[in-house]
N, C-alpha and C positions, 0 to 999 in steps of 0.2 A: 421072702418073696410072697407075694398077697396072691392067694387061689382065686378062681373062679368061685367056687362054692361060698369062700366069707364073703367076697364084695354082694356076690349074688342074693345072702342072706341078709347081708344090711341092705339091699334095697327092698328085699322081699318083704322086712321084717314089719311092716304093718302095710303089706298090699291090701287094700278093698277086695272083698271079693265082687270079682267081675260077675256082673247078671250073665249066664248063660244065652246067647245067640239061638232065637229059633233056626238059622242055619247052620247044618253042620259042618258045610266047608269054615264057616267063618271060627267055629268053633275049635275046630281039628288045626288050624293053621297057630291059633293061640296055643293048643297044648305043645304041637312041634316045636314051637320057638322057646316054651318055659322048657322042656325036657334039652333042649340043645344048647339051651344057657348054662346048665346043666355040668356039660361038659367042656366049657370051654373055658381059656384063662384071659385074664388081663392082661394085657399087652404090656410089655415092657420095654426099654430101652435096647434089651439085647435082639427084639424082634426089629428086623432089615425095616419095616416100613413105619416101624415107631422110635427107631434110634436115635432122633433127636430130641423127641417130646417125651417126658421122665411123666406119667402121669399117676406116679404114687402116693403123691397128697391126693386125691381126688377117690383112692383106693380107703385110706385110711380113714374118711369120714365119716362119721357116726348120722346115717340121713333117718329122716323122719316122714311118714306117710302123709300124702296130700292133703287137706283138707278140703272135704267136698265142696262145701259152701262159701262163697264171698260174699263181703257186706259192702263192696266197690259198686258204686253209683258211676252215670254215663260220664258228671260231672267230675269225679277223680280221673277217667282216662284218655278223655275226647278230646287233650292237647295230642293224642298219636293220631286221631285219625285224619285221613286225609279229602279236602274236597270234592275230588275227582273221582272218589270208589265210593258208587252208590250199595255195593253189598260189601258187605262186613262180615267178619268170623271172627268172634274172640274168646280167646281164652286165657283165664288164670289160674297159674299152675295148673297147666296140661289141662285144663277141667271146663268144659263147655259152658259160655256165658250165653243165654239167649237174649236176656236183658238189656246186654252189652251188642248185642251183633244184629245186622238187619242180612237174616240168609234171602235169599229169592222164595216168593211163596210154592203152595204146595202146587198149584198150575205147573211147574216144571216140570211134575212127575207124569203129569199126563202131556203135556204139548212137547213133544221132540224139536219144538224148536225155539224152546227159552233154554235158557242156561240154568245149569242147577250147581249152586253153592250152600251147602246144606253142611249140617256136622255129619260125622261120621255112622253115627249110632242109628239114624233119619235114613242117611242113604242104602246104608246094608240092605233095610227093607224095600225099599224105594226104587233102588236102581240098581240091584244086584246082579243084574245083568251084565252091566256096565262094567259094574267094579271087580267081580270074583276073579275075571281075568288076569285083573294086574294088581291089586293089591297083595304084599308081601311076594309078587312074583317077580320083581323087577330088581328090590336093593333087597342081596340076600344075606341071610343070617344063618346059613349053616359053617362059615368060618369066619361071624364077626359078633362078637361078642354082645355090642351095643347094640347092634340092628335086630338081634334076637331076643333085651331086655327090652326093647320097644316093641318089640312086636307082642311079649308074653304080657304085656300090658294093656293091649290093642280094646280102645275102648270108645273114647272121646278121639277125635281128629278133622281135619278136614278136608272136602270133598270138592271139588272144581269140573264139572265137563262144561267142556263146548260141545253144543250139539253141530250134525256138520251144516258145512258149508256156510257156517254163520259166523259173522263177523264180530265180536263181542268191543263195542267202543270205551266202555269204562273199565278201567283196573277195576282187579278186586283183590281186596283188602283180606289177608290173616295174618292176626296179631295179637301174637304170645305174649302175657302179662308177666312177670315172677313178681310176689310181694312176699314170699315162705322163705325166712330164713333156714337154710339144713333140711330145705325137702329137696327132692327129686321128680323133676316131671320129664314126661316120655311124648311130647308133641312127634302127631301125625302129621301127615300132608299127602295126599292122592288129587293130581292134576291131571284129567287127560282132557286132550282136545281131538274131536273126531275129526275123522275126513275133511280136508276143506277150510276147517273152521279155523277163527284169530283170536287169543287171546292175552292179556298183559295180567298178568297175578304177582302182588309183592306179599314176599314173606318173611315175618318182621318180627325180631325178637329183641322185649323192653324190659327194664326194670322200674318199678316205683321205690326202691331202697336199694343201697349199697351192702349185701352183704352175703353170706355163702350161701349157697345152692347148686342143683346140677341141674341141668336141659340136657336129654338127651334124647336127639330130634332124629326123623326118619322122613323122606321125603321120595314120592315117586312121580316121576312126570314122562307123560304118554303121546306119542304124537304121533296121529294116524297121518294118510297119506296125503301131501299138501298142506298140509297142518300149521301153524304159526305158534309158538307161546313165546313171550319177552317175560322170562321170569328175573324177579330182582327177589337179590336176598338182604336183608341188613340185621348186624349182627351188635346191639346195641346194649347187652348186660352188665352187669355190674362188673367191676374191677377186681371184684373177690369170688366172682362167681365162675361154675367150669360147663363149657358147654361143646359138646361133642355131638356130630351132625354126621351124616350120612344123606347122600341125592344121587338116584338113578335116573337115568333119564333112558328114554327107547325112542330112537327117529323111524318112523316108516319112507317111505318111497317120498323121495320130492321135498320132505320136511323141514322144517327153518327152525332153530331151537336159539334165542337169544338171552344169555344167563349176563346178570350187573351180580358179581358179590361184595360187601363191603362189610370189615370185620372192624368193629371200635372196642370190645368189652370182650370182657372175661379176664381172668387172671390166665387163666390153661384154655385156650381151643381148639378144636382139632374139626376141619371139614374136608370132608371125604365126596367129591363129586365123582359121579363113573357117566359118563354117556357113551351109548353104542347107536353109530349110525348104520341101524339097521338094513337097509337098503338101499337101492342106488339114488342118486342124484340128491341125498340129505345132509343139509348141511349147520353148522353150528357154529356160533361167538359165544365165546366164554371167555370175560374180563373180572378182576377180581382186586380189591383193594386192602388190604391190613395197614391198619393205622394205629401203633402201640406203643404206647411209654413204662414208665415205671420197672415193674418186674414182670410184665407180661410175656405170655407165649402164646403165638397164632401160628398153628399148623394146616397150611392147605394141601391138599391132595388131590388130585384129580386126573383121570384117563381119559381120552377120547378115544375109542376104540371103531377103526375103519374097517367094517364087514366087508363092504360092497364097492362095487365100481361107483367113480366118479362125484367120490364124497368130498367136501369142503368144509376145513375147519380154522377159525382162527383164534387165537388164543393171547391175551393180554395179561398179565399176574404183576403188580405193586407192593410192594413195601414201605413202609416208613417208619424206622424204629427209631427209635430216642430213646433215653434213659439206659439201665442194663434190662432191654426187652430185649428178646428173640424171634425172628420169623423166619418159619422153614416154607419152603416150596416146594414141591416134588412134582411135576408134571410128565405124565407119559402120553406119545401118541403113538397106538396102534396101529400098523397097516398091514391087514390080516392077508393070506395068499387069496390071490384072485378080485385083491380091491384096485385094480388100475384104476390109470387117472385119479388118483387121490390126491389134491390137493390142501398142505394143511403147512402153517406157519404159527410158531410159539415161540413167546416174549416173556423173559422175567427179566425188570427193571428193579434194582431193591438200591433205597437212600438210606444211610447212615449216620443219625443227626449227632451222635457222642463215640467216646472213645471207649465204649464197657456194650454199646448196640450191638448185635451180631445178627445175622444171615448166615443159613444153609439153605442153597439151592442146587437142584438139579432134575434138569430140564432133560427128556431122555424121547429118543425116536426109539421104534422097532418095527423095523420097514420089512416085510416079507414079500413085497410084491417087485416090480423090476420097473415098472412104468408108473412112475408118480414125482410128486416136485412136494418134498417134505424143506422145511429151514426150523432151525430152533437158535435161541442164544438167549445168555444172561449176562448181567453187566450187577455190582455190588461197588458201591463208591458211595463219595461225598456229593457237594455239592462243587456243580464246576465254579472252577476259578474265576474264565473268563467270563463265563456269564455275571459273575459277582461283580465283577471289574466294571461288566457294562454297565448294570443298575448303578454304581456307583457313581461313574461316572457323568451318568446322567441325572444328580443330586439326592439318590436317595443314600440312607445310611446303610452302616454294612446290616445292622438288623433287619432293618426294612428290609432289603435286599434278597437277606437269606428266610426270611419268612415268607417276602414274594416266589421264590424260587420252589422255595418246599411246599406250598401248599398249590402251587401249577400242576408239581410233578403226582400230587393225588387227584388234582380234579380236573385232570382229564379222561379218570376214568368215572367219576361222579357223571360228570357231565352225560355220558352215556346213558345214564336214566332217563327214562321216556318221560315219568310222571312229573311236573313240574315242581309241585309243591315242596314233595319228596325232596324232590335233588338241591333245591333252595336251602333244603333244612339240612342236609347234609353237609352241602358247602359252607354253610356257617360253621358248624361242628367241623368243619375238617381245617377252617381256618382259626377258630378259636385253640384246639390242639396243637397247630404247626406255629400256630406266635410265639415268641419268644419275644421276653423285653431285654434281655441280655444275654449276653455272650459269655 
């Protein structure tokens, strides 16, 4: 069995030493999370919420420290960015490109009413007001392993507010490079949107090579009262590479919290969403797509957890495995005593394109309150028959048919993407993956 302490020493084993933080909370929050990584072990299959995902290859890797510098020009990676997000945040390997990214200027830090998109290291100083609140206080690392080897690394990351009651029209763009084979990087993310205010933020992890690595990403999203954010995640790393993800989210009063995830990459992944609808009348859609061939594993996890009265949640989760892949699902919804009127319906729909694919799901209420209208269900099959029969019958072949079939049954959650561009690109990638020229 692999301890805490070796995995912990093979990531540690050529950390940067981090510049000290002229603030001490900022500073005091890094030692807590190195000393508590400390004591904690790697998950294994025998632990109830990892029992499907075996992630001992990922334990036994020999990783190697980041390298500060890249010598990536805008021309190697400006096929990711997108037309419609005028600010940009990039990094590679975990490591802040300025070169690469167009933040909002330093006017943000004075006008309360431009949006500020800034790295991490910019903002502490800058809007530490903002942040000290809820940075590392929202996805916690006192019993998660991962969430506290990101945090003990807390250095480079990125920064998102809406200021309130403003309406922000452009996505904005953060997007994680990997080009290190055998490194490990620990991407940040802190998104809040004040009072009032609307914002669309995609965040987006790529590869320029096929080959090992780990991402291990930490994500906090804030949503003051009234508040909007349409966050889209896409999960697009290499085949041999292991990316393990953690996302908090906190609704306030009134809140609208709109999540699109879609997993294509990694040999091993594992995403952990928690949202807690903090208060009354807050509500949230979370849809979520894994799309895996070969010998792949994508594990999603996710909570919505009902504090308050008269909360609204819906919940959509996809599969499409081929080859001998795996996807597990685990979905819980929350209905804490005293959240009447909670309104919440969850969907796990999983297609099974071979005879070696497999699925675990399960879909799970825990209703403590007496007035509410909860539904869950899952469904794990092939492709239907009669639908095959109809395509057929109306002259396509059986290939066509079951290629039209399968790539419907993912891109309907595609389609959910606000950004256009975006979702074009995906729908190509999700039809190029579900073709098959034969049977």
């Amino acid at each position: 069995m692999v301890t805490s302490n070796s995995y912990l020493e093979s990531l540690l084993q050529g950390r940067p030493q981090l510049p000290p933080s002229p603030l001490a909370w900022f500073n005091h929050l890094r030692a807590n999370a190195v000393d508590r990584a400390g004591t904690l072990k790697v998950p294994t299959t025998r632990d109830e919420e990892w029992r499907f995902t075996d992630i001992s290859p990922l334990a036994a890797l020999s990783l190697k420290p980041v390298r500060a510098a890249s010598s990536l020009e805008a021309a190697d990676v400006e096929r990711f960015y997108l037309p419609e997000a005028k600010n940009r945040l990039v990094f590679v390997d975990g490591v802040y490109m300025p070169h690469l990214s167009s933040p909002t200027g330093p006017d943000s830090a004075q006008d309360p009413e431009v949006v500020v998109v800034t790295d991490l290291s910019t903002a502490v100083l800058a809007h530490a007001k903002a942040i000290e609140p809820h940075l590392g206080r929202h996805a916690g690392f006192q019993d998660n392993l991962f969430a506290a080897l990101n945090t003990a690394f807390l250095h480079d990351g990125a920064v998102i507010i809406a200021p309130r009651n403003v309406a922000v029209e452009n996505p904005m763009h953060v997007l994680f490079i990997a080009t290190q084979s055998g490194a490990a990087s620990h991407p940040r993310c802190l998104f809040i949107a004040q009072d009032g205010s609307t914002v669309t933020i995609l965040e987006d992890y790529v590869t320029l090579r096929e080959d090992v690595y780990v991402t291990n990403a930490v994500t906090e999203v804030v949503l003051g009262n009234n508040a909007q954010i349409n966050h889209i995640r896409v999960q697009r790393d290499s085949a041999q590479a292991f990316h393990i993800a953690n996302c908090a989210v906190s609704l306030a009063r009134s809140s609208r919290y709109r999540s699109v995830s879609v997993a294509l990459g990694a040999r091993i992944s594992r995403y952990d969403l928690n949202t807690r609808l903090e208060d009354e009348g807050a509500e949230c859609a979370i849809d979520g797509l894994a799309l895996i061939t070969g010998r792949q594993l994508a594990d999603t996890h996710t909570c919505i957890d009902h504090a308050k009265p008269n909360g609204i949640s819906r919940q959509s989760h996809k599969c499409i495995v081929d080859g001998a892949a795996q996807a597990v699902f685990n979905g819980k919804v929350l209905v804490r005593p005293g959240a009447q009127r909670t309104d919440s319906a969850q969907s796990s729909r999983n297609l099974l394109l071979s005879a070696k694919a497999r699925v675990d799901t399960k879909p799970q209420l825990e209703i403590f309150a007496d007035d509410v209208k909860c539904a869950h269900g899952a469904t794990v099959g092939q492709l239907d028959n009669e639908e095959l029969f109809y395509l057929k019958s109306r002259g396509l072949s059986e290939v066509a048919a079951r290629n039209l079939l399968t790539y419907a049954f993912g891109a309907e959650i595609i389609e959910r993407i606000s950004i256009a561009s975006l979702r074009h690109r995906l729908e190509q990638t999700a039809l190029e993956q579900t073709k098959k020229t034969e049977l």
